[in-house]
Structures are given as structure tokens and as C-alpha cells.
C-alpha positions in Angstrom: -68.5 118.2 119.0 -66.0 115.0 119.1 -62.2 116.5 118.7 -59.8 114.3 116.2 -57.5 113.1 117.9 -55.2 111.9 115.5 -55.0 115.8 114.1 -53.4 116.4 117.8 -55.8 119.9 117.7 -55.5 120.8 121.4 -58.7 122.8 122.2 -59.8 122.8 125.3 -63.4 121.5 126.5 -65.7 124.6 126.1 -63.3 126.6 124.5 -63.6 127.3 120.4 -59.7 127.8 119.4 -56.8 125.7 119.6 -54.2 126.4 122.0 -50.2 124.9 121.9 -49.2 121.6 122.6 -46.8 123.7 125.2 -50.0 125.1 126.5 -52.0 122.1 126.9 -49.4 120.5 129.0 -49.2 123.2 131.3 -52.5 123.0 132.0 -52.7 119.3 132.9 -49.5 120.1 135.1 -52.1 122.7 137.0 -55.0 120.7 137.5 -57.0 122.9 134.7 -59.8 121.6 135.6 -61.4 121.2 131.9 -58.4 119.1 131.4 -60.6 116.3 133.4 -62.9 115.8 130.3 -60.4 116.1 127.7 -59.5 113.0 125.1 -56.2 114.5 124.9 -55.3 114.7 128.7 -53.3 111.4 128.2 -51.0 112.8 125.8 -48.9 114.2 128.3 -47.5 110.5 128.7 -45.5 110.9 125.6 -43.0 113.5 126.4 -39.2 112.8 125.9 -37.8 113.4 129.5 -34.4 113.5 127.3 -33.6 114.9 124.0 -31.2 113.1 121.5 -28.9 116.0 121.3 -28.1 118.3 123.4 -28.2 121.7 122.9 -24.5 123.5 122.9 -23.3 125.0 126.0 -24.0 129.3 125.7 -22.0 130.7 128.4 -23.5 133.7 129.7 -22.6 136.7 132.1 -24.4 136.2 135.5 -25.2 139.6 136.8 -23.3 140.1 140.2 -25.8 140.1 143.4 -26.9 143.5 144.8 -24.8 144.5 148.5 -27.7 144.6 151.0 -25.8 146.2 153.7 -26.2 150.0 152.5 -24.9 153.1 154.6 -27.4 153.3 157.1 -28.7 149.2 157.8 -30.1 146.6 155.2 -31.7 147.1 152.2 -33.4 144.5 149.7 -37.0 143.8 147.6 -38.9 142.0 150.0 -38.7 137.7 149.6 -36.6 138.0 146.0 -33.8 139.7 148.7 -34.5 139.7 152.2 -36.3 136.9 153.4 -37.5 135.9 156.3 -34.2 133.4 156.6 -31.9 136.0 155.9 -33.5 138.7 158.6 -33.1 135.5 161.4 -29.5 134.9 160.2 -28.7 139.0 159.8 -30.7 139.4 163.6 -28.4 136.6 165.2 -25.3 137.8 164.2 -26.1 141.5 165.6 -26.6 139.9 168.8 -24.0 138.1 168.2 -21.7 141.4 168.6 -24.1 142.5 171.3 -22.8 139.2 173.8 -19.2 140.4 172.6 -19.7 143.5 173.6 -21.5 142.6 177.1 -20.2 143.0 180.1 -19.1 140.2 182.6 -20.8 140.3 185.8 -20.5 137.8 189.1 -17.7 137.1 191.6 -14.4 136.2 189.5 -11.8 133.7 191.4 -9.1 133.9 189.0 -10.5 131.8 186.6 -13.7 133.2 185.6 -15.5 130.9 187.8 -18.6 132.0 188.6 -18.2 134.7 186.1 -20.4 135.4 183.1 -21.6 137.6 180.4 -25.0 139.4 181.0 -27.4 138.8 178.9 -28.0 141.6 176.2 -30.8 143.0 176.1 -32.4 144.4 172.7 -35.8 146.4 171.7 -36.9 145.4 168.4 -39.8 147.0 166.5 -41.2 147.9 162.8 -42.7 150.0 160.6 -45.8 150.5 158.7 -44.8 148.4 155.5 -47.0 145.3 154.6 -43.5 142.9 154.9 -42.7 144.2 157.8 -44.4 141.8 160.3 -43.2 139.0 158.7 -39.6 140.3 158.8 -40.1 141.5 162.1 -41.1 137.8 163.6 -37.8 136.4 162.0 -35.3 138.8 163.6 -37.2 138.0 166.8 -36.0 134.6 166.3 -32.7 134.6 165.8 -32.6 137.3 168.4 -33.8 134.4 170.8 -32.4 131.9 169.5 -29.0 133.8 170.4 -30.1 134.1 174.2 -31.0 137.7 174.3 -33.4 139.4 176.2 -36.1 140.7 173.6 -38.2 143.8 173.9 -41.0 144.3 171.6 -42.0 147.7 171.1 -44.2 146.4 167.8 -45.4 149.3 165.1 -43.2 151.9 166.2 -42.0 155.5 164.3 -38.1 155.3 164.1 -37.8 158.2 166.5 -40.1 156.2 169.2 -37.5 153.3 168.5 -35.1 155.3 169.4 -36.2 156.8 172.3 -37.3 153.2 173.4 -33.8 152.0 173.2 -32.5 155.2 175.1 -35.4 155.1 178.1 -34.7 151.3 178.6 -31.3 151.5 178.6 -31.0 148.6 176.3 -27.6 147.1 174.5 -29.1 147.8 171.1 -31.9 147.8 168.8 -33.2 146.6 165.4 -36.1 148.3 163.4 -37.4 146.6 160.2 -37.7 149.2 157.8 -37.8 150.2 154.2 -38.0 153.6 154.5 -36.5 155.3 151.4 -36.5 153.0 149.3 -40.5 151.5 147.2 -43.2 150.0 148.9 -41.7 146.7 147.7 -38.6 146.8 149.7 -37.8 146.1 153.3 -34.5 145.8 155.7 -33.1 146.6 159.0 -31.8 149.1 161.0 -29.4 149.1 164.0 -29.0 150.8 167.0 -26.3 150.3 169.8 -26.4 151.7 173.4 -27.7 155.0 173.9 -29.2 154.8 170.8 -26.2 155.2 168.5 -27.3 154.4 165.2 -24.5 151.7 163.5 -23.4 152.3 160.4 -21.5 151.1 157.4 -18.1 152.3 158.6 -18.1 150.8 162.1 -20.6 148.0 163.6 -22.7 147.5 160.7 -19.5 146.2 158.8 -18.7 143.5 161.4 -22.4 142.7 161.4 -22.3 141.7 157.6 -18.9 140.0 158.1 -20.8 137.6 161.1 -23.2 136.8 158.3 -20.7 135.2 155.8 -19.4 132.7 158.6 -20.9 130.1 160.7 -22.5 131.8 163.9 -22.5 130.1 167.3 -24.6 130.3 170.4 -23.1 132.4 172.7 -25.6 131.0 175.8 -26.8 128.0 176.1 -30.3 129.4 177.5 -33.1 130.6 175.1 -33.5 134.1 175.3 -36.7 135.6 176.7 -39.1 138.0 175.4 -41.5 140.9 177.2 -43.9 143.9 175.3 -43.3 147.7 176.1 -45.9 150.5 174.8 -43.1 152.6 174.0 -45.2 155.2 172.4 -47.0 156.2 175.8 -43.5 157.3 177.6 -42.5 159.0 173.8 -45.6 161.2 173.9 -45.0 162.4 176.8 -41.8 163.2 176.4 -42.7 165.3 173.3 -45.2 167.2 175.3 -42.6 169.8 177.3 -41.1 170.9 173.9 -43.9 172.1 172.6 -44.9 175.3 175.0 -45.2 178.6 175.1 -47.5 178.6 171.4 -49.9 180.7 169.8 -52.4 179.9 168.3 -51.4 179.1 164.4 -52.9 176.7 162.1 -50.9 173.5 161.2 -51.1 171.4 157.9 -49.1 168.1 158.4 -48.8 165.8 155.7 -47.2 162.6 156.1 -47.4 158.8 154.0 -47.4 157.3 157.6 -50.4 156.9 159.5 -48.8 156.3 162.8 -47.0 159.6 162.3 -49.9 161.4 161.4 -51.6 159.6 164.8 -48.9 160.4 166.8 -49.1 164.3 165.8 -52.9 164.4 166.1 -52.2 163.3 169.7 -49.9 165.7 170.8 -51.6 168.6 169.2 -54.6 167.4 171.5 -53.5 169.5 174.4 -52.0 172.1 172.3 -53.2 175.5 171.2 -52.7 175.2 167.4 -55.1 173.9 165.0 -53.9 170.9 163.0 -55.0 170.2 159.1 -54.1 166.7 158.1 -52.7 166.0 154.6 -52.8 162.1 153.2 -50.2 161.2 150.9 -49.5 158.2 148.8 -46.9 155.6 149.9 -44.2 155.9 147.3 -40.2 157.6 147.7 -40.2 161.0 148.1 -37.8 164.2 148.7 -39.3 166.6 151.2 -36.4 168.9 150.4 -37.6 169.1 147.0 -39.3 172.2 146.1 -40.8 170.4 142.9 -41.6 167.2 144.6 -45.2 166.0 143.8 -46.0 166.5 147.7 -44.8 169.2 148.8 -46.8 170.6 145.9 -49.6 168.8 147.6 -48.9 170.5 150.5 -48.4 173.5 149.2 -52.0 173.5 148.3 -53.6 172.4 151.3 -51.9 175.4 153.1 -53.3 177.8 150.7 -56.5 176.3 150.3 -57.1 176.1 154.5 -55.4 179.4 155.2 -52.7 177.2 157.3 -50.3 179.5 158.8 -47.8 176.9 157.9 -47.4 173.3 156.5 -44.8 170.4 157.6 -44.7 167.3 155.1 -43.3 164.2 157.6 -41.0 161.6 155.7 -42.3 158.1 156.4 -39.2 156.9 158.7 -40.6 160.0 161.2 -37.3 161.6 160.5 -36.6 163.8 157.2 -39.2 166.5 156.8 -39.8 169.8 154.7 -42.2 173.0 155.1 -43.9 175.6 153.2 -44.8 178.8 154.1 -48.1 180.4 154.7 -48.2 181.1 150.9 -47.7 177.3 150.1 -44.0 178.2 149.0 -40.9 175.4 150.1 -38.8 176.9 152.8 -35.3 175.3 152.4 -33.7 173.2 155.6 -30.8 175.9 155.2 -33.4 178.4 156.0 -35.4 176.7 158.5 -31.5 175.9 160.5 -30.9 179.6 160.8 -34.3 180.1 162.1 -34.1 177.9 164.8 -30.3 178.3 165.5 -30.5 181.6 167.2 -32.6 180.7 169.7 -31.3 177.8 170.9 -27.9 179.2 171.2 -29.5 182.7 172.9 -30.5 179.8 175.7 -27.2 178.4 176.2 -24.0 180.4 175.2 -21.5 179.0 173.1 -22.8 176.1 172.4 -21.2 174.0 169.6 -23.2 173.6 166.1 -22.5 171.3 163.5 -23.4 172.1 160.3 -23.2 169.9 156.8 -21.5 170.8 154.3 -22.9 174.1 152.3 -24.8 175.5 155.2 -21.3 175.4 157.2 -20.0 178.7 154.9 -23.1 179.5 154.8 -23.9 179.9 158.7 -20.7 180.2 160.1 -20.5 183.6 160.6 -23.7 183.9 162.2 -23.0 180.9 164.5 -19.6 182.9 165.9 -21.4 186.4 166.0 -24.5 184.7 168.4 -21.1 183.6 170.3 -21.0 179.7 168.9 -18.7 177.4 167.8 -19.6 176.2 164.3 -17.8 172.7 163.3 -18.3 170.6 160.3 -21.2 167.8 160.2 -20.0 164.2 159.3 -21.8 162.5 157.0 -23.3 158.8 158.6 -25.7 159.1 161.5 -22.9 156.9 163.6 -20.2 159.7 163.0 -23.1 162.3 163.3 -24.7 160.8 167.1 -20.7 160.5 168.1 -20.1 164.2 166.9 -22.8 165.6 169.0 -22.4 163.9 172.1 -18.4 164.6 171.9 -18.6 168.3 171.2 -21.5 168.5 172.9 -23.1 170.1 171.0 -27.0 171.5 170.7 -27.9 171.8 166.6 -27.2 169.4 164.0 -27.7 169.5 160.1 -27.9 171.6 157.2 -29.5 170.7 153.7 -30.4 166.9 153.7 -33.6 167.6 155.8 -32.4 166.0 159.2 -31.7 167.9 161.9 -30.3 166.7 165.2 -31.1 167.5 168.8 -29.9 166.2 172.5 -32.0 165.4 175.0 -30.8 162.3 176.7 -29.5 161.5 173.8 -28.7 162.7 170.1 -31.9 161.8 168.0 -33.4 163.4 164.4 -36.9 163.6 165.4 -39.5 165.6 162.7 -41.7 166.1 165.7 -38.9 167.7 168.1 -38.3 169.8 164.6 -41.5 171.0 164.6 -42.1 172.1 168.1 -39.0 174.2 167.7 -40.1 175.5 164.6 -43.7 176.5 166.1 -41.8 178.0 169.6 -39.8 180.2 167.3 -43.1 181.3 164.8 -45.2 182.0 168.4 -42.5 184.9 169.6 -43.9 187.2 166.8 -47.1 188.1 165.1 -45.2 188.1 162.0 -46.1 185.7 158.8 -43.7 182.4 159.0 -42.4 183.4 155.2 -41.4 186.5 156.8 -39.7 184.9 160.0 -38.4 181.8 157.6 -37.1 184.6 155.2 -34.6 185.9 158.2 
């Protein structure tokens, strides 16, 4: 049926019903491809590319942009925040403070000839998270593109980034990570020598004050870039804290499936019996009696008879149990469970302890013969606290508890092995040990 088109009825070719004028132009501006065959399609020729008047002037509020740099690293809604521009330009100027920080090697006559900086060199890796790759390919980069010596560990678990940073004695580190926040968001985290996470109150701040100035090359040589399976030297490493176990029944629940991979392999030559739990990828609190997994968990255990259950937050490092009845055991309780023994092995060692669990535990930190102190709060002040005092336990109620071994790290898995060598001196029920 012919269309009138002096009535200007926009209908589309096969279509029965009219549609806007605003409509129809869209859909020439897309190609639609009916638009091909319709008498209308040169209509779009008459549209006034300036009106007579112009509208009046409505000042409105613009809503202030979101600070990226949190606490602990970066944090942003993948593309609409952090970009892949922004993670080259947010990379370069962290290694820009690395090559501040680096020291100068070479014969030095008096007036540095001959003299120069070495060149830092920095693991990078990332997470599970869909954005992550792309993220990840930018901070490589602008890590190169600043002369640095790049180490790509890949899909990594934070504490395996860690320990990467630690075994290869790098200058620093960045992981692209989300982790507490959606599956929509992505960002950054930092690492210096030794592993020393940066935070908001000291490197991390001159990091985001690099990015609001112009950054310069601090070698004129491209940096270079090598692969490491850093997972195969973490493994290992794992291995000689878990021993001396009975046999007990494990049910581990964790969003990430490298975590979940990573467990499964060390259980491999391992007594224990281990019950995996999926869970969705969404923001959770393991600490959270009522949160919707650890009611998951909670019945998994009870449904497989599980001796106990561990649900492993997706960054590898924040974790929460149950019992053998499926109920939540706090972190309070599971810190004076495994206190005890650690400081029966070495003798007034120093504990820190956050805020809460420090009345809490004090007194039986000083009657064991240890010296209780209080737990700062960032994981900067927290790493720097530990390796000062020296001391052995870290943590309290926020589900992150920090050990030494070459250096301060929150590890779920080094968690859980002390968890399981403590359950394995007694037949006793875990609700019973975790009870105290």
C-alpha cells in the first residue's frame, strides 16, 4: 500500500503503525535498513541545523566527579571511570616514584659520570574480572613506556602477587583488581619493596598527585618485559604450612575460580577431604553471619557432614568459617584459636590486635607471656607494624589476618592451614575448639 506523503505519516516499510518524525530520523541516521525503500527517507534533508531562537540558558549543578584513589589503590566502574588511558597514565606515574626511589649504581667521579639509576623493576598481574585484561595491557604500557623492567605474573590471586613481588625481589608491584566492589568495577593496587602494600596515607597519595601533572621519562630506553609462573613457587611455599593434619573434611567456597584451583591443588597431597562450594560473583561480607553465603555455606557443611567450612573472599584475602553444624564462627573467635599456639612456639612474641578484639584478647595474650599492641588500620601502617615489632599475629574482626614469613602478607590459604593444624591436635568438634 502507497504511503501519502504529503500527510508526512512515517511508517516504516513492513511495519503497520506510525512512528515519530524523531524516530524516523534516527533510523535513517543508523542505516535502518527498511529506510532503503522508504519514500520518506529524503525528508531528513529538511532539518533546521539552527533554530530561530534560542532556548534560555538553565544553569544547572554538575555533580562533582567520584575520587578514584580509595584507601587501599584505585577504584572506578570500568570505561565510564577507569579506562584503559587512565590505567597507562595511573601505571606511569607509579613508576614514576619507583625511578625516584631507585638506587644509583656505577662508578661515580664527582660528577655522576658514569653514574645511573637502575632500572626498576615491577611484577604486574590481575584478577579474574572480565575488564581486567584490558586494564591489565594498559598499565603494562605506561609501565614500559617509563623504562621499567616488567614482570608478568598474568591471572594471579592477590596473595600469589604478593609473594611474587617478595620472591623476586622486585621494586614494586601493580594488580588490577576490583575486588570489593560489583562485577562492573575495576582498579589497581600497589605494592612497594618487600611487598608493602601502599596506601592512601603515604605512596599512594604522591601516586595520584604524579597524575594531575605532566609526567616525564625518566630513561630514555624502553623498558623490557619477561613472564614468571608465579603460582608454581607460591604452591609450594604453601605446602610446609599445612602438616601434621588429620583427616577432616573441608567445604571451601569461594566466587574465584583460581582460588578454588589453587586450594584443590594443595589439598592434593594432603590428608583432608575437600567439598567445593560455587558462589556467585557479586560483593559479599564473609564476616557476616547473615550474608547470603555464608548461609550457603552453611548448608553445604551440614548437608556433606563437613567437619568444617571456609568461604574465600574473591581478592584470596578476607575469609569466614562455620562450624561443623553450619553455624558462623566470628574472626574474634577464630584469632584466639589460633593465637595460643603460635605464641606456645615462640615466647613473647608481639600480637597486634584491631580494635575490639584488643580488650578483648589482651589478657590472654599477656597470660600465654605476649605482648599485645594495637592494630593500625591501612594495610601500609599494618605490613610496617608487623615487621617493626616483629611481631607473629595480626587482626581482629575485619576478617584479615596477618602472618610473617619472609614477609608480612594476609593470605586465606596460610589462614586456613593454621586453622586445620590447630583442629588436628584434638578429636574434639571445631564448634567445640572454636568455642574456646
Amino acid at each position: 500500500m502507497a504511503i501519502d506523503t504529503s500527510a508526512k505519516q512515517y511508517i516504516c516499510p513492513g511495519e503497520r503503525h506510525p512512528i515519530s518524525r524523531s524516530i524516523h530520523l534516527a533510523r535513517l541516521a543508523a542505516y535502518f535498513p527498511p529506510c532503503r525503500e522508504c519514500p520518506l527517507r529524503d525528508d531528513a534533508r529538511h532539518v533546521a541545523l539552527k533554530t530561530s531562537a534560542q532556548p534560555p540558558a538553565v544553569e544547572t549543578e554538575r555533580t562533582p566527579r567520584r575520587e578514584l584513589f580509595v584507601t587501599e589503590g584505585v577504584r572506578g566502574v570500568f570505561l565510564n571511570e577507569v579506562t584503559r588511558a587512565l590505567g597507562e597514565t595511573i601505571a606511569a606515574a607509579f613508576a614514576g616514584l619507583l625511578w625516584e626511589e631507585s638506587p644509583i649504581s656505577g662508578r661515580n667521579d664527582g660528577i655522576d659520570r658514569g653514574a645511573r639509576q637502575v632500572r626498576p623493576t615491577v611484577v604486574a598481574g590481575y584478577d579474574e574480572r572480565p575488564s581486567s585484561p584490558s586494564v591489565f595491557s594498559s598499565v603494562v604500557a605506561g609501565l614500559g613506556r617509563m623504562g621499567c623492567h616488567v614482570i608478568d605474573i598474568g591471572l594471579a590471586t592477590k596473595p600469589c602477587f604478593w609473594f611474587a613481588v617478595d620472591h623476586l625481589h622486585a621494586s614494586g608491584g601493580v594488580f588490577v583488581t576490583g575486588s570489593g566492589c560489583e562485577p562492573s568495577w575495576t582498579g589497581m593496587d600497589f605494592v612497594g619493596e618487600a611487598a608493602r602494600p601502599l596506601s592512601l596515607t603515604d605512596g599512594l597519595a604522591r601516586i595520584r598527585e604524579r597524575t594531575q601533572r605532566p609526567l616525564s621519562r625518566s630513561s630514555r630506553n624502553a623498558g623490557t618485559e619477561r613472564t614468571f609462573q608465579a603460582a608454581i613457587p607460591y604452591k609450594a611455599a604453601l605446602g610446609k604450612h599445612f602438616q601434621g593434619l588429620r583427616p577432616l573434611a573441608v567445604a571451601c567456597a569461594s566466587p574465584s575460580l583460581l582460588v578454588r584451583h589453587t586450594v584443590e591443588d594443595v589439598f592434593q597431597s594432603l590428608p583432608c577431604k575437600l567439598l567445593a562450594v560455587d558462589l556467585p560473583v557479586r560483593v559479599r561480607n564473609p564476616v557476616h553471619r547473615r550474608d547470603a553465603d555464608v548461609l550457603r555455606l552453611s548448608t553445604a557443611v551440614r548437608e556433606s557432614k563437613a567437619d568444617l567450612g571456609v568461604l574465600i573472599d574473591d581478592d584470596g584475602q578476607r575469609c569466614g568459617f562455620v562450624d561443623e553444624r553450619g553455624r558462623h564462627v566470628s574472626p574474634g573467635a577464630i584469632a584466639r584459636f589460633i593465637v595460643p599456639p603460635m605464641l606456645a612456639r615462640t615466647a613473647g612474641s608481639t600480637i597486634l590486635l584491631e580494635p575490639g578484639a584488643f580488650n578483648e584478647m589482651r589478657p590472654l595474650v599477656e597470660a600465654l607471656g605476649g605482648r599485645c599492641l594495637p592494630c593500625p588500620e591501612t594495610f601500609s601502617s599494618i605490613a610496617k607494624g608487623v615487621s617493626d615489632s616483629s611481631a607473629v599475629y595480626a587482626g581482629g574482626y575485619s576478617g584479615r589476618h596477618w602472618f610473617v614469613d619472609t614477609f608480612p602478607t594476609s593470605d586465606a590459604l596460610c589462614l586456613l592451614a593454621k586453622v586445620l593444624v590447630a583442629a588436628s591436635q584434638t578429636d574434639a568438634p571445631f564448634s567445640e575448639l572454636a568455642a574456646g
